[in-house]
C-alpha positions as a LaTeX table, in Angstrom:
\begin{tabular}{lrrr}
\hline
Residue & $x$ (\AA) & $y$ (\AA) & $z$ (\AA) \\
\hline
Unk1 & $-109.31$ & 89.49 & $-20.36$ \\
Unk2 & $-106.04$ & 89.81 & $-21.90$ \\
Unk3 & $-102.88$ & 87.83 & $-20.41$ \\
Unk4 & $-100.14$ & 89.74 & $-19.35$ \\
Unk5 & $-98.04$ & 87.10 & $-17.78$ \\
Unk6 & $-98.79$ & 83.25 & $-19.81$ \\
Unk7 & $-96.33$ & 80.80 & $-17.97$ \\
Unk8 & $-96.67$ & 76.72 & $-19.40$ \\
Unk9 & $-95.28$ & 73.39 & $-17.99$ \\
Unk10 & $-92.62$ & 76.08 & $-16.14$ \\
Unk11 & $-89.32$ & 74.63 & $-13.96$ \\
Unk12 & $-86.51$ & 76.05 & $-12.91$ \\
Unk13 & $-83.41$ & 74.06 & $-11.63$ \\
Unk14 & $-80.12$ & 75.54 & $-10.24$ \\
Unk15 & $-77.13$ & 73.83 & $-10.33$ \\
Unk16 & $-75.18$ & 74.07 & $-7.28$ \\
Unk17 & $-71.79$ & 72.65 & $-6.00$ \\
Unk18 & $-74.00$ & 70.46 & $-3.72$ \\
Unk19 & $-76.13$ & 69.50 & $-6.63$ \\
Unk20 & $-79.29$ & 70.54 & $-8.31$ \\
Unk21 & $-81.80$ & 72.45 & $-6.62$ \\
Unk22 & $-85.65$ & 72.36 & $-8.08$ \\
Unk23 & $-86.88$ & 76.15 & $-7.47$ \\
Unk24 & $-89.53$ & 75.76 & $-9.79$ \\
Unk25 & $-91.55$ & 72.30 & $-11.22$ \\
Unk26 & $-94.45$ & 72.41 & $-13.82$ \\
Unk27 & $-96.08$ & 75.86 & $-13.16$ \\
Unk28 & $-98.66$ & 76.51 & $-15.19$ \\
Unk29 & $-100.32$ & 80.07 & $-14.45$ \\
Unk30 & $-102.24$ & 83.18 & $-16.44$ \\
Unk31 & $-102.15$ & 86.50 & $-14.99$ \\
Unk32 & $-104.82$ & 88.61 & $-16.66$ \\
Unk33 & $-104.98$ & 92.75 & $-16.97$ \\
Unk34 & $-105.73$ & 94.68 & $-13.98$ \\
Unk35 & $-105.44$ & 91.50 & $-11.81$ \\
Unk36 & $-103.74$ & 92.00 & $-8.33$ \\
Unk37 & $-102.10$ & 88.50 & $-7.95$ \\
Unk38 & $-100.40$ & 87.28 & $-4.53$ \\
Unk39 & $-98.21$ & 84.43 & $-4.45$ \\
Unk40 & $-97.91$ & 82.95 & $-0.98$ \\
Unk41 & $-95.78$ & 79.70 & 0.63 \\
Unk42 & $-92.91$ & 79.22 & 2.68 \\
Unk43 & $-89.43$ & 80.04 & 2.14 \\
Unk44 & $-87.89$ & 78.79 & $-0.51$ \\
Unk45 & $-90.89$ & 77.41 & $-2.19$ \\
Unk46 & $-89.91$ & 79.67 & $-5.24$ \\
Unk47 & $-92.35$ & 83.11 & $-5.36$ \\
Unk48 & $-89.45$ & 85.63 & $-5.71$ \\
Unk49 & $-87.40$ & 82.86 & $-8.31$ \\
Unk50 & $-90.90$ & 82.85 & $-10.39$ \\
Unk51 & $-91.25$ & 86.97 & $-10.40$ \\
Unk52 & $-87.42$ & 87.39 & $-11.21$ \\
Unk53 & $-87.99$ & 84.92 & $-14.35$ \\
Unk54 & $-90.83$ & 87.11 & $-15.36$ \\
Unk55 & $-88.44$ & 89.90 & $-15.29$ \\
Unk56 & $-85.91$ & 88.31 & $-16.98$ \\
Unk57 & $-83.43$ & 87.91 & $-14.10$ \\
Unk58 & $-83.31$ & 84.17 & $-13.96$ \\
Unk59 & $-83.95$ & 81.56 & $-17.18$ \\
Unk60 & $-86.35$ & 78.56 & $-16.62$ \\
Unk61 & $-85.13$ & 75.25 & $-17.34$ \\
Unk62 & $-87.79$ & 74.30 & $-19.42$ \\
Unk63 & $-91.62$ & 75.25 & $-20.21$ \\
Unk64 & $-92.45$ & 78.74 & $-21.67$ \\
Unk65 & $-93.19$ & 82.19 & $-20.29$ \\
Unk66 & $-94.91$ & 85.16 & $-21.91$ \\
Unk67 & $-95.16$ & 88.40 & $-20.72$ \\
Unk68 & $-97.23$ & 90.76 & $-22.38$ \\
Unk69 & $-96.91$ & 88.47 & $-25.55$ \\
Unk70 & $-93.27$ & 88.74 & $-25.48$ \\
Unk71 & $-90.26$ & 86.13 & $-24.10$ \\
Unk72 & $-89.12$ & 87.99 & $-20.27$ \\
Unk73 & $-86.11$ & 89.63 & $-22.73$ \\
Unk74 & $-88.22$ & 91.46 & $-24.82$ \\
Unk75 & $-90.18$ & 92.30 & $-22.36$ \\
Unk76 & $-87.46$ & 94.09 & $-20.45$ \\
Unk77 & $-85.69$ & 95.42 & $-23.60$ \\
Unk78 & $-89.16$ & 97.41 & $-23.83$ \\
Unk79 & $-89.45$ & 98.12 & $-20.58$ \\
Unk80 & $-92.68$ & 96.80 & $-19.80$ \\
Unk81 & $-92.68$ & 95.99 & $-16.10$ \\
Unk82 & $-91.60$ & 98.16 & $-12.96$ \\
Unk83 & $-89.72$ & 96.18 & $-9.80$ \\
Unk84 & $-90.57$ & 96.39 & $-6.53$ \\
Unk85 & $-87.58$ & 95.05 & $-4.13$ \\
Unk86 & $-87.78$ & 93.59 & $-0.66$ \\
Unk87 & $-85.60$ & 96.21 & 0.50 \\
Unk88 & $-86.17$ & 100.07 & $-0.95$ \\
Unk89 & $-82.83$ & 99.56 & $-2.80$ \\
Unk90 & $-82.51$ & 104.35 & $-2.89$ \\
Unk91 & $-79.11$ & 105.64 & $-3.59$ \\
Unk92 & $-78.30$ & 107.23 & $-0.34$ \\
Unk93 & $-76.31$ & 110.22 & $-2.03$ \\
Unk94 & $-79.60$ & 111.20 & $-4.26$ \\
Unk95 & $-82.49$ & 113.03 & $-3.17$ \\
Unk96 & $-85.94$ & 111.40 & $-3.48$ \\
Unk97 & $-86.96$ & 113.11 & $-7.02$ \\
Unk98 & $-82.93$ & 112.31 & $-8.02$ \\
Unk99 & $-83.92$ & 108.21 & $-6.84$ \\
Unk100 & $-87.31$ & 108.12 & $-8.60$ \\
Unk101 & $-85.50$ & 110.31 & $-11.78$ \\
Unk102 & $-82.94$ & 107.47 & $-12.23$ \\
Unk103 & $-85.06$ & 105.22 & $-14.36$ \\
Unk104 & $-86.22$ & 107.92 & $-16.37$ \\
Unk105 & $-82.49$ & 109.27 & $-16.74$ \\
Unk106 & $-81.54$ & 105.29 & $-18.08$ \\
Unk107 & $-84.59$ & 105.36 & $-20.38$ \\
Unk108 & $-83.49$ & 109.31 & $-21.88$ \\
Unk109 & $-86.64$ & 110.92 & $-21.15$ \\
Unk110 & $-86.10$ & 114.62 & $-21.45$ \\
Unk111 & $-85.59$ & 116.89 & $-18.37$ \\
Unk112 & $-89.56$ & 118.20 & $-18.99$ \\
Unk113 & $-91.42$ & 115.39 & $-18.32$ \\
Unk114 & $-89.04$ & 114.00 & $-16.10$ \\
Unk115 & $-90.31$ & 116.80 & $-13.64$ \\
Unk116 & $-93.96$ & 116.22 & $-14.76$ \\
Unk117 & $-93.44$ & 111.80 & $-13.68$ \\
Unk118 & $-91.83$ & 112.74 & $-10.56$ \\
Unk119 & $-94.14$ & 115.13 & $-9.34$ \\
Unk120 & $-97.30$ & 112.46 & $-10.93$ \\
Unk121 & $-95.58$ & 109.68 & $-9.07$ \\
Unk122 & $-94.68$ & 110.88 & $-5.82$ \\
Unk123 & $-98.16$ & 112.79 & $-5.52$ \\
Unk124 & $-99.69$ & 109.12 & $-6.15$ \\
Unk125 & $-97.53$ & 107.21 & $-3.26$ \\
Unk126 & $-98.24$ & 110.36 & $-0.96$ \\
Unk127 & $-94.84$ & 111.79 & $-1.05$ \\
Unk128 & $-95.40$ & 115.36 & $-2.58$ \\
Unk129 & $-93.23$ & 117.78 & $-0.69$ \\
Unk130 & $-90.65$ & 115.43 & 0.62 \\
Unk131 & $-88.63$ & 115.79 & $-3.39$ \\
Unk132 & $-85.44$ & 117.35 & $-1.51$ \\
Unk133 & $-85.18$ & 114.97 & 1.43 \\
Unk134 & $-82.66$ & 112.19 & 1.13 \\
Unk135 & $-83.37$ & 108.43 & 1.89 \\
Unk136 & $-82.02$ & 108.49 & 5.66 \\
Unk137 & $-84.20$ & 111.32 & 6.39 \\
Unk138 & $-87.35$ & 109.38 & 5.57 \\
Unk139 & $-89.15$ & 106.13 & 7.24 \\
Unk140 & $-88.82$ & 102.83 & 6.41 \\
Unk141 & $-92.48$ & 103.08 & 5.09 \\
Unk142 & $-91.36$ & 106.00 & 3.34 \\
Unk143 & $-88.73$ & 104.85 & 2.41 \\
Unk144 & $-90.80$ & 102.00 & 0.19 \\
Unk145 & $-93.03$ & 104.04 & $-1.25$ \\
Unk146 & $-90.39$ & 105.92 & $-2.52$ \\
Unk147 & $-89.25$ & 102.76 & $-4.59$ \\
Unk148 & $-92.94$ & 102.51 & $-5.29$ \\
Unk149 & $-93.17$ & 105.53 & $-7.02$ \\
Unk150 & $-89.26$ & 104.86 & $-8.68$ \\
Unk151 & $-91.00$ & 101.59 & $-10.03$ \\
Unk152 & $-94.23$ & 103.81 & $-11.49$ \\
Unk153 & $-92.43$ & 106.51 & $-12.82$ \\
Unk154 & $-91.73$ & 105.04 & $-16.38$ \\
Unk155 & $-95.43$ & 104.21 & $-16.45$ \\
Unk156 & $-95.21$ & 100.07 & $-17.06$ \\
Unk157 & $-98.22$ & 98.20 & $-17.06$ \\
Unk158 & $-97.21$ & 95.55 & $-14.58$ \\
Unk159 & $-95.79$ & 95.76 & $-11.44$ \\
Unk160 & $-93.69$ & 93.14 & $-9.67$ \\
Unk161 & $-93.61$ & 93.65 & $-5.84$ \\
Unk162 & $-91.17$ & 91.04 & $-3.56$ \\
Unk163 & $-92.42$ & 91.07 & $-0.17$ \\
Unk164 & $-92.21$ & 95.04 & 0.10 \\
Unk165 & $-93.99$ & 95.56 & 3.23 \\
Unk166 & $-92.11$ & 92.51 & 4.60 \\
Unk167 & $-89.79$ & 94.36 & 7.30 \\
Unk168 & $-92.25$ & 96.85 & 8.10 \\
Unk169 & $-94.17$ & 96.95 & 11.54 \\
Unk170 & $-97.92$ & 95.55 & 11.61 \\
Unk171 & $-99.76$ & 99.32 & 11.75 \\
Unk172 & $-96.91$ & 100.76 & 8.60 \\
Unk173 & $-97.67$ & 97.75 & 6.61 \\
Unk174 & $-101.45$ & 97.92 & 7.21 \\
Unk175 & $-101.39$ & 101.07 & 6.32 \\
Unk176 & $-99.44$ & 100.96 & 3.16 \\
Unk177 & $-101.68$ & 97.70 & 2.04 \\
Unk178 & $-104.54$ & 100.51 & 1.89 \\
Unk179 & $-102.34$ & 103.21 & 0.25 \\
Unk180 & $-101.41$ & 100.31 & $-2.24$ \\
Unk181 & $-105.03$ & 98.80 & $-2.97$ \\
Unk182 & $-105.64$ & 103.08 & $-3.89$ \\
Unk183 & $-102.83$ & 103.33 & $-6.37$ \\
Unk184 & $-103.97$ & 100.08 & $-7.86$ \\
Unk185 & $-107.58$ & 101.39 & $-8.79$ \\
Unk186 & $-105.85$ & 104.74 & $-9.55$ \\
Unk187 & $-103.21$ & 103.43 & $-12.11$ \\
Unk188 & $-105.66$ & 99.89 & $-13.26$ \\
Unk189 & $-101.70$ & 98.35 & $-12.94$ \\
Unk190 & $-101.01$ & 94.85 & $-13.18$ \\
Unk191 & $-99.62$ & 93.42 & $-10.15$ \\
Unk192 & $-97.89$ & 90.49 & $-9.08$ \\
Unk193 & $-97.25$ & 90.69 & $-5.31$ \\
Unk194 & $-95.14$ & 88.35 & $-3.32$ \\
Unk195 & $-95.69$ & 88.01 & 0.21 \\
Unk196 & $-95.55$ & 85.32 & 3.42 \\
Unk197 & $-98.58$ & 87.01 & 5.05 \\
Unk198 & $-102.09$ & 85.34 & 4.89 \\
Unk199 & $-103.88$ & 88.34 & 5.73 \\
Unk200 & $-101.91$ & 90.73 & 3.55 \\
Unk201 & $-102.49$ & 88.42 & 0.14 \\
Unk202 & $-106.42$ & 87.79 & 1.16 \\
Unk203 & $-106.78$ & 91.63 & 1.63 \\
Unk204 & $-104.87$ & 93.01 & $-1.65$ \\
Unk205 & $-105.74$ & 90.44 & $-4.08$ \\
Unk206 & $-108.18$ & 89.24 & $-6.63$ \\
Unk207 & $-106.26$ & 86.17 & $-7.59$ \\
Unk208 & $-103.64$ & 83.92 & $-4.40$ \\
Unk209 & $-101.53$ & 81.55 & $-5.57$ \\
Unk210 & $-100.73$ & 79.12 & $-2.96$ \\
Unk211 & $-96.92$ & 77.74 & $-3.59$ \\
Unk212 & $-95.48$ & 74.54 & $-1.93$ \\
Unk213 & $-92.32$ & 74.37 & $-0.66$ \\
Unk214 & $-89.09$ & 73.17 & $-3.08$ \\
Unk215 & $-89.53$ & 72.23 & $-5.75$ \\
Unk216 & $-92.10$ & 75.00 & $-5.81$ \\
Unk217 & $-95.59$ & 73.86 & $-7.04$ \\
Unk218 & $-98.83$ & 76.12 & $-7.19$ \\
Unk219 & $-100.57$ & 74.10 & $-4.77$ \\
Unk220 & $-104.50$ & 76.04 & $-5.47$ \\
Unk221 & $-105.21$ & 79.45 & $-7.03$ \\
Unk222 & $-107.82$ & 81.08 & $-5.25$ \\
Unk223 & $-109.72$ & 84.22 & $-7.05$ \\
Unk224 & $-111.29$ & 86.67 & $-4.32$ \\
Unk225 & $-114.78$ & 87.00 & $-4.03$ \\
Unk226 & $-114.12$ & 90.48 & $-2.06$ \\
Unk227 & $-115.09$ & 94.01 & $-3.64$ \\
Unk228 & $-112.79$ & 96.08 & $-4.93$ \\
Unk229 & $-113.46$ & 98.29 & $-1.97$ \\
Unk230 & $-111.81$ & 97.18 & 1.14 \\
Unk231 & $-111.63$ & 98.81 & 4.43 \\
Unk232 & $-108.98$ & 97.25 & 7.07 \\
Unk233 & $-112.35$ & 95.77 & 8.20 \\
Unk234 & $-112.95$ & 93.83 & 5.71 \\
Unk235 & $-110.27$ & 91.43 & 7.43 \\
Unk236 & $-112.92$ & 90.82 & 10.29 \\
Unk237 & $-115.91$ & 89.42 & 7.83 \\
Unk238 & $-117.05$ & 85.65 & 7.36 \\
Unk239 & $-115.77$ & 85.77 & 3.81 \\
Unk240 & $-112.29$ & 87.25 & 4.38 \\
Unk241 & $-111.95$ & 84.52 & 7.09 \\
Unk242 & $-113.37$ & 81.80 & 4.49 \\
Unk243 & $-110.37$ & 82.99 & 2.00 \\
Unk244 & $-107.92$ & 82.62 & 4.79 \\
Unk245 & $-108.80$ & 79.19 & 5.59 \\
Unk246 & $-108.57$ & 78.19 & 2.30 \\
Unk247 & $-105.08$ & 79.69 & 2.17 \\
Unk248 & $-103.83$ & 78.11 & 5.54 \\
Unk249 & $-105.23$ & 74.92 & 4.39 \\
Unk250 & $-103.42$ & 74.99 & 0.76 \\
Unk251 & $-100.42$ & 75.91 & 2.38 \\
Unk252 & $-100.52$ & 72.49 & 4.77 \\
Unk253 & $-101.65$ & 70.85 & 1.75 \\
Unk254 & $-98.24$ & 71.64 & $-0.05$ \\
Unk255 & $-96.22$ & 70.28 & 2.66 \\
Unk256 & $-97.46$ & 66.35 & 1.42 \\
Unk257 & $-95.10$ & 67.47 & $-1.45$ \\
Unk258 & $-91.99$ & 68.02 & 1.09 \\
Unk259 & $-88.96$ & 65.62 & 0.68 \\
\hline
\end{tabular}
């Protein structure tokens, strides 16, 4: 498998007016092609700081960090990564097609195939039909799927995801953790997927990385022995349950780091 994300001997410190703060100590991770990867831990153990260094957004202290080969800079100078947000993030003023268009507009792709990604993109995240409709007029879930197919549209290979599903109600967000295992075997995307959900990171991953709280550690790295396909029933089976109590268990094993 080729890596798409390499990180080595990775920290991250802020400096604060109350002092340094550790967000990040000694990760060492791979992320291969086509994985779906789920980082999970408490707050503030570091998931979103380690997907906003892969994107460039914040600058490790020290170790190294590949992505696709490239330092996070190049990476995003070439535009090969889509982001995700916790909140959808849609210009209220702009219709749907106008939100996922913006991208595209940035980037200069010509007004032709900026119909033709739009149309591919929100047919993918279910949206077709709803191109006119402006963000207030659609569902939260909606809403996200929207930023979904914004995050698509320029066609990256890896998509970071920050807890999207995170302030949606339990039947929305089990719903949208099907829609999203589809476009994953539909598109073969790279994802890294942040999340504080047991359940939702056993039943969209191949790969869990269990983080510790500050200074964030990967505490165990689990890869799924699930199949590809996976019915919401899936969560009910011995081996789903197995995963999760591996989870839970790195999770309380990460609090001996706690100071």
């Amino acid at each position: 498998m080729s890596s798409v994300v390499s990180a080595k001997n990775l920290s991250l410190t802020f400096e604060t007016n109350d002092g340094p703060v550790n967000a990040l100590s000694d990760v060492n991770l791979e992320i291969n092609k086509g994985e779906f990867v789920s980082f999970i831990g408490p707050s503030g153990c570091g998931k979103t700081t380690f997907l906003r260094v892969i994107a460039d957004l914040e600058q490790p202290t020290s170790g190294e960090i590949q992505v696709n080969g490239m330092s996070p800079n190049e990476a995003r100078s070439k535009r090969a990564y889509g982001y995700v947000f916790q909140a959808p993030a849609l210009y209220p003023w702009r219709t749907i097609e106008k939100n996922v268009a913006l991208p595209l507009e940035v980037i200069g792709f010509g007004k032709a195939e900026q119909v033709e990604r739009i149309r591919r993109t929100l047919d993918l995240v279910g949206l077709a039909g709803f191109e006119k409709k402006f963000p207030w007029q659609l569902s939260g879930g909606m809403q996200q799927r929207a930023s979904i197919a914004r995050a698509l549209a320029f066609d990256a290979d890896l998509l970071l995801m920050d807890e999207p599903f995170g302030a949606l109600d339990e039947i929305v967000r089990d719903h949208l953790n099907s829609e999203l295992l589809k476009l994953w075997a539909a598109t073969q995307k790279t994802i890294a997927f942040v999340t504080h959900s047991i359940p939702e990171a056993v039943y969209l991953s191949t790969k869990i990385v269990v983080m510790s709280p500050r200074p964030g550690r990967v505490t165990d790295i689990i890869d799924s022995t699930l199949p590809h396909d996976r019915p919401l029933e899936i969560r009910e089976t011995p081996e789903f349950l197995a995963i999760a109590h591996r989870v839970r268990d790195g999770l309380r094993a990460g609090h001996s780091y706690e100071v």
